[in-house]
C-alpha positions as CSV (number, residue, x, y, z in Angstrom):
1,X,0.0,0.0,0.0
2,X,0.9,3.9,-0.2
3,X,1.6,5.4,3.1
4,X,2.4,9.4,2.5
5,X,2.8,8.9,-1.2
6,X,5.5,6.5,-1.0
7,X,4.8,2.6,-1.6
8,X,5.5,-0.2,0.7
9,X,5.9,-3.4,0.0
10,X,5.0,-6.7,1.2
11,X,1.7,-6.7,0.3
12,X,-0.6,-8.2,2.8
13,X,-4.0,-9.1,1.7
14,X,-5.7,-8.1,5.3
15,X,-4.9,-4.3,6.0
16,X,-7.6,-4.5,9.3
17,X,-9.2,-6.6,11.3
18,X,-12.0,-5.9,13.3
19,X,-12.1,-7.6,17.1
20,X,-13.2,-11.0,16.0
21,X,-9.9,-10.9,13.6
22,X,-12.3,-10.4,10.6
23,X,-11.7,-8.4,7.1
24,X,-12.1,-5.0,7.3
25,X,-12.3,-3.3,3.6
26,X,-10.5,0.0,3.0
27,X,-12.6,2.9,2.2
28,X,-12.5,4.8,-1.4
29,X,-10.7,7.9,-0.9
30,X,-11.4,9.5,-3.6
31,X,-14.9,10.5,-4.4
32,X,-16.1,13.1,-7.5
33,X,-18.8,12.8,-9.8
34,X,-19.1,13.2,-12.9
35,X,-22.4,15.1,-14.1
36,X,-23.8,16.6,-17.1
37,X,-23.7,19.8,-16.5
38,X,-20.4,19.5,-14.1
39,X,-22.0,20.8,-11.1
40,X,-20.8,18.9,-7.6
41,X,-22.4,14.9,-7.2
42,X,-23.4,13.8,-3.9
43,X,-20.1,13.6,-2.6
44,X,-16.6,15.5,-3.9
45,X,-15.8,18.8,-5.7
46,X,-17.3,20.3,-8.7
47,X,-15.9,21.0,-12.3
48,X,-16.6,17.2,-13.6
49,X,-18.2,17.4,-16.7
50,X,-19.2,14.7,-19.1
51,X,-17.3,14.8,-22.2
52,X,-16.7,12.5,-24.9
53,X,-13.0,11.1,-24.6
54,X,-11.9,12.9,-21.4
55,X,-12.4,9.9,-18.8
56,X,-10.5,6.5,-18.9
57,X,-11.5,3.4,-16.9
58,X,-8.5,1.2,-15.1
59,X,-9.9,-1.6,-14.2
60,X,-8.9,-5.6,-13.3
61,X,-10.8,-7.9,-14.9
62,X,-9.9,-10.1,-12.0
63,X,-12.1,-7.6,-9.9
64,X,-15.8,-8.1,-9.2
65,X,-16.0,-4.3,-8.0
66,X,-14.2,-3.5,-11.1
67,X,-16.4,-5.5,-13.7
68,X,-19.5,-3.4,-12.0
69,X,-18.2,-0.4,-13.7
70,X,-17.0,-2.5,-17.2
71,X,-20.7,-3.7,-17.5
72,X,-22.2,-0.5,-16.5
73,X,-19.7,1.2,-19.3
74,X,-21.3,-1.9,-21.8
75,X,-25.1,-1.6,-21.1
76,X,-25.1,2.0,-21.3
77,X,-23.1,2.0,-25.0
78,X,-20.7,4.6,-23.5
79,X,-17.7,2.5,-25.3
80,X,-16.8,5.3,-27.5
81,X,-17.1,8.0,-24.6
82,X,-14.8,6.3,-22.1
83,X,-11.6,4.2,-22.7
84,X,-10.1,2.0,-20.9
85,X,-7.1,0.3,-19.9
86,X,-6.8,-3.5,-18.2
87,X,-3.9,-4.5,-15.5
88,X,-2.5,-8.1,-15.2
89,X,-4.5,-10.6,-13.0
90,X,-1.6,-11.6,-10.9
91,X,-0.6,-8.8,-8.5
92,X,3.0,-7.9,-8.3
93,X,5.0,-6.7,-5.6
94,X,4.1,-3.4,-6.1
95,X,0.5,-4.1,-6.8
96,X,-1.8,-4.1,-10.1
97,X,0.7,-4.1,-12.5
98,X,0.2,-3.1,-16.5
99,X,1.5,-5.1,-19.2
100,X,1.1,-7.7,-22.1
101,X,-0.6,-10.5,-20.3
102,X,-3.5,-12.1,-22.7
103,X,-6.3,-9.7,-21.9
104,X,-4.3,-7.3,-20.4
105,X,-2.9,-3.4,-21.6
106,X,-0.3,-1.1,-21.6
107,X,-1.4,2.6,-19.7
108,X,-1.3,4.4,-23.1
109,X,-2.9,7.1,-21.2
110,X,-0.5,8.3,-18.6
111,X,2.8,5.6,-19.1
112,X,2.6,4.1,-15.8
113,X,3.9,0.8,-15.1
114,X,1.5,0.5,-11.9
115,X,-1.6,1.6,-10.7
116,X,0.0,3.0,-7.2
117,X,1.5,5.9,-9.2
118,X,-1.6,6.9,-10.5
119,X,-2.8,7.6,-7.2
120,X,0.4,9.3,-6.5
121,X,0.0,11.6,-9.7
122,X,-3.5,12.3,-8.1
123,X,-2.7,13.2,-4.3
124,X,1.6,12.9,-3.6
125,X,0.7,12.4,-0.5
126,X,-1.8,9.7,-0.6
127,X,-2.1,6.8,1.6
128,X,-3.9,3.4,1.3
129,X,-4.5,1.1,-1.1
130,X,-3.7,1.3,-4.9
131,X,-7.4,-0.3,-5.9
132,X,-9.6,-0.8,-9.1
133,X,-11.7,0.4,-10.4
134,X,-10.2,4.1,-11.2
135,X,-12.1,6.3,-13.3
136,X,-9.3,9.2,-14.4
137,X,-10.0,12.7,-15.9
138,X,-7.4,12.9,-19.3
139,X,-8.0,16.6,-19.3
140,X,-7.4,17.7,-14.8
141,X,-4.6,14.8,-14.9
142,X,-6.5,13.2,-11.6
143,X,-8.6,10.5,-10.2
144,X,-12.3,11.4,-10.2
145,X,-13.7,8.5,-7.9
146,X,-12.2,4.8,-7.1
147,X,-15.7,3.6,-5.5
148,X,-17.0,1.3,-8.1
149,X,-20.4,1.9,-6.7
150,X,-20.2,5.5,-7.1
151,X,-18.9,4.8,-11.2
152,X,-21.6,2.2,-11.8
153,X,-24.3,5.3,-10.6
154,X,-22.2,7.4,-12.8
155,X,-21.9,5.0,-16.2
156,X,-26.1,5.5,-15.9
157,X,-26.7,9.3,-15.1
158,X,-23.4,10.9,-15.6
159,X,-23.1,10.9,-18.9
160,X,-26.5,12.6,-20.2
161,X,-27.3,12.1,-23.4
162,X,-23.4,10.5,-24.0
163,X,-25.2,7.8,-22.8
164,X,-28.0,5.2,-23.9
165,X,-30.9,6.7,-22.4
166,X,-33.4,4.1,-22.8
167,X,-31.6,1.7,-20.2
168,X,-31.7,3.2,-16.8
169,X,-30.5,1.3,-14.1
170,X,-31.4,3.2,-10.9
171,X,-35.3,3.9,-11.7
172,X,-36.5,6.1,-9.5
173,X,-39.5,4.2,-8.5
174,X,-37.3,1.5,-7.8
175,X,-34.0,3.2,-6.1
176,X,-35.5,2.6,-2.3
177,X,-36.1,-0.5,-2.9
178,X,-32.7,-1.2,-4.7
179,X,-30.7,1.0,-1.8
180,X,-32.3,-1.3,0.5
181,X,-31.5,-4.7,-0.9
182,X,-27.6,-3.6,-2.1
183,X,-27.7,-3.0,1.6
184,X,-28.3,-7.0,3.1
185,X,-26.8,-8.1,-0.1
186,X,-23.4,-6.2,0.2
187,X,-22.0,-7.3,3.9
188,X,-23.7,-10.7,3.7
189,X,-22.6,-12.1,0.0
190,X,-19.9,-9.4,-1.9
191,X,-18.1,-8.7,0.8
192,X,-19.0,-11.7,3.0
193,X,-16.4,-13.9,0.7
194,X,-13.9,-11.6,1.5
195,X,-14.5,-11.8,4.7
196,X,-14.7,-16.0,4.9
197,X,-11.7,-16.0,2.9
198,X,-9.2,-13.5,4.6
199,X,-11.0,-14.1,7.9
200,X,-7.9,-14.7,10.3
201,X,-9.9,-16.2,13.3
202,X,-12.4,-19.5,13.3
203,X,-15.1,-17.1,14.4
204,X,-14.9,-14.5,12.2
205,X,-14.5,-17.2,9.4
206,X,-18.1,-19.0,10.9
207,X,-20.2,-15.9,10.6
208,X,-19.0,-15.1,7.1
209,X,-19.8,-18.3,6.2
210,X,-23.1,-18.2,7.4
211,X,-23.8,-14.9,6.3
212,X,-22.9,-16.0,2.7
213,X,-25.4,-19.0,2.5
214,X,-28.0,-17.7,4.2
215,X,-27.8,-15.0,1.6
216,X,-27.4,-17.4,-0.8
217,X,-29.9,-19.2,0.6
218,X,-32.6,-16.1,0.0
219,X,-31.9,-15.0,-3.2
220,X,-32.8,-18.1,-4.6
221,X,-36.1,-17.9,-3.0
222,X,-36.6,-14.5,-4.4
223,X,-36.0,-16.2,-8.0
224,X,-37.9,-19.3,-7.7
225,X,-41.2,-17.0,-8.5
226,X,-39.9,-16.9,-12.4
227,X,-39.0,-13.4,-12.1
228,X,-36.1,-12.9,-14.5
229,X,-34.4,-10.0,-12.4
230,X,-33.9,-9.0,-9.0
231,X,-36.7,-6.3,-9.2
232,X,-39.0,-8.5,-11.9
233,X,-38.2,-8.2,-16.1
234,X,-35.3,-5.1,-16.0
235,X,-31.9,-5.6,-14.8
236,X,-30.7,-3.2,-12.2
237,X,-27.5,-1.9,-10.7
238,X,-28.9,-4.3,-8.1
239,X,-28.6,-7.3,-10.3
240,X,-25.0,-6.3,-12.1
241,X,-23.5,-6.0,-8.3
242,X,-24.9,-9.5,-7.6
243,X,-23.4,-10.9,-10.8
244,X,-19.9,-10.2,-10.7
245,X,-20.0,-12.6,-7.2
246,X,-22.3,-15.2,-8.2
247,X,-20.2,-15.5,-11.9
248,X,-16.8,-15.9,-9.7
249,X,-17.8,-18.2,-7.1
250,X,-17.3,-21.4,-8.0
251,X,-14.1,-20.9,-9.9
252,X,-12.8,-19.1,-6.9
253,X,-14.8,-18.3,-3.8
254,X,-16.2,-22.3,-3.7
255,X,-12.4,-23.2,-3.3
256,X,-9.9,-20.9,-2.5
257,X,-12.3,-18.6,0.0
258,X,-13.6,-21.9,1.8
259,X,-17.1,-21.0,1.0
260,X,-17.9,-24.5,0.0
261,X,-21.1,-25.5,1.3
262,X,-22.7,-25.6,-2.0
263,X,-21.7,-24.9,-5.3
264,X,-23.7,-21.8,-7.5
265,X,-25.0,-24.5,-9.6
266,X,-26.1,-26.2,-7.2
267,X,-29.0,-23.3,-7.1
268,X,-30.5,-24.3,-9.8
269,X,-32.4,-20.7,-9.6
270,X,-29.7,-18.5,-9.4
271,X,-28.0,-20.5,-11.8
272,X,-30.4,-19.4,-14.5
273,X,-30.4,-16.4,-13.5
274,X,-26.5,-16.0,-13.7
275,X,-26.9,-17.9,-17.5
276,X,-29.5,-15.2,-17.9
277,X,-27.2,-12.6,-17.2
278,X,-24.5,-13.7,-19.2
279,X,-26.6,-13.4,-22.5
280,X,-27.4,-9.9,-22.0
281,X,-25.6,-8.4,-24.9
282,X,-21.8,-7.1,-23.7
283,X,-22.2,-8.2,-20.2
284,X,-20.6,-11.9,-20.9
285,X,-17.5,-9.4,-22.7
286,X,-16.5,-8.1,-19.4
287,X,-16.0,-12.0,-18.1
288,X,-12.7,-13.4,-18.2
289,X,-12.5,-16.6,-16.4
290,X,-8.5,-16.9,-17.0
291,X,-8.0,-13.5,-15.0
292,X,-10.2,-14.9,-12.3
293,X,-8.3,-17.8,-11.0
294,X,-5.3,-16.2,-12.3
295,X,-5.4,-13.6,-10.2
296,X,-6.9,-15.3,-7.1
297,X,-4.8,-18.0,-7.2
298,X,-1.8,-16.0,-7.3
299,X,-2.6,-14.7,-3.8
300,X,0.1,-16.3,-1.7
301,X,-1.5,-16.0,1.8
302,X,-4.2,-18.1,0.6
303,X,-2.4,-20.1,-2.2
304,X,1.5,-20.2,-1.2
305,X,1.8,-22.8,-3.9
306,X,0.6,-20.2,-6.8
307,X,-1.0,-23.4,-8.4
308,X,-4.1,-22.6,-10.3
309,X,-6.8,-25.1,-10.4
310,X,-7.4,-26.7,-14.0
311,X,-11.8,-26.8,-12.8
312,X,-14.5,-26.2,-12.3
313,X,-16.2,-27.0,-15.1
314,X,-18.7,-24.2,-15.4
315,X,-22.0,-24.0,-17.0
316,X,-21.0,-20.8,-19.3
């Protein structure tokens, strides 16, 4: 991580733990919007505007927080508007690393080598983690926002008429209701695999993994009715957070996060639902199973072996 700008090393992949030794995420430090008109989002400064070809994307296709935003960028056919620029699965050293792995880029935005000096061309004196999803500003030289929820909101209002109007993914009707549900689904299932598979004490690992199948347990309830989405026939933000966990649990969270009670397809609900998904048009695009276990795999404190599994076979 950065501390005061400069990096240290030895990545570790548990920065907290709270007093049952469980994961404790780090908290996006940067947080502008972009807006149509430039005027001051919920949260950050001013002088954002949307403009064709003056925001890039890093992202880690590795990433479920960062695949939020890729999909988001897809659905709402803002390809043209913002570019984008991959780092390698395998964390080095120093962190997410760019570079010619299959899938992967160079930065042909700003040269860097790593994301961590990004953040340092942002704020010198920075400190924390060097995370993905970053969406940049070309023309300021700086990081707008690194909270994927915050770009996935922005990918479908941000952008005005940039963007594909007739797909909205935060209806207004529905945005309570999808607050409320992000809410139980966030602690219990995103981040409760995180939290089973860095958990550093027996008990903290327990309620993780109960908090994980219990959620797991309800959502396919919620989709044996023959409702196609989350919230009935329209995908939501709701439903795109959701499917960047369920699409990577068995080929890593299943295993290598000891969250192996039962296997996604062993929901035979959610299953279709994640196949469902999938066909959306650009969303299966922004899946790459190879950076998956690549990446996971490669994490030593859970994998000191670096041996990546040659299954699951999965139903996509």
């Amino acid at each position: 991580m950065l501390v005061n700008g400069k990096w240290t090393a030895d990545w570790q992949p548990v920065q907290a733990k709270d007093e049952k030794g469980g994961f404790v995420r780090q908290t996006s430090s940067f947080r502008n919007w972009i807006t149509p008109d430039g005027s001051a989002g919920p949260t950050g400064e001013a002088g954002f505007q949307a403009e064709a070809g003056r925001y890039h994307l890093y992202v880690a296709l590795i990433c479920p927080w960062a695949s939020r935003t890729l999909i988001g960028r897809k659905l709402k056919k803002l390809e043209d508007v913002i570019s984008v620029s991959v780092v390698q699965p395998v964390l080095s050293d120093q962190g997410w690393r760019f570079g010619d792995y299959p899938g992967a880029t160079l930065d042909d935005v700003n040269g860097a080598t790593y994301m961590h000096e990004l953040y340092t061309r942002a704020d010198p004196q920075v400190s924390g983690r060097a995370t993905v999803p970053v969406l940049w500003d070309k023309k300021l030289g700086t990081i707008v926002n690194n909270e994927s929820a915050d770009i996935l909101r922005m990918m479908n209002s941000g952008f005005g008429d940039l963007a594909d109007q007739s797909v909205d993914l935060y209806p207004e009707a529905l945005r309570a209701d999808i607050d409320a549900l992000n809410e139980r689904i966030y602690p219990k299932l995103n981040n409760g695999v995180y939290r089973a598979g860095f958990a550093t004490t027996q008990v903290a690992y327990e309620e993780a993994f109960r908090d994980v199948f219990d959620m797991l347990d309800e959502l396919e309830e919620r989709m044996s009715d023959g409702r196609q989405f989350l919230f009935g026939d329209a995908l939501t933000e709701a439903d795109i957070r959701l499917f960047v966990t369920l699409v990577r649990f068995d080929a890593a969270y299943y295993g290598l996060f000891k969250c192996n009670q039962r296997r996604l397809v062993d929901y035979p609900h959610l299953n279709d639902y994640l196949l469902r998904t999938l066909d959306i048009p650009g969303v299966r695009e922004t899946v790459n199973i190879d950076h998956i276990k690549a990446g996971y795999y490669s994490i030593k404190a859970l994998n000191p072996t670096g041996i990546v599994p040659v299954g699951p076979e999965l139903p996509f």
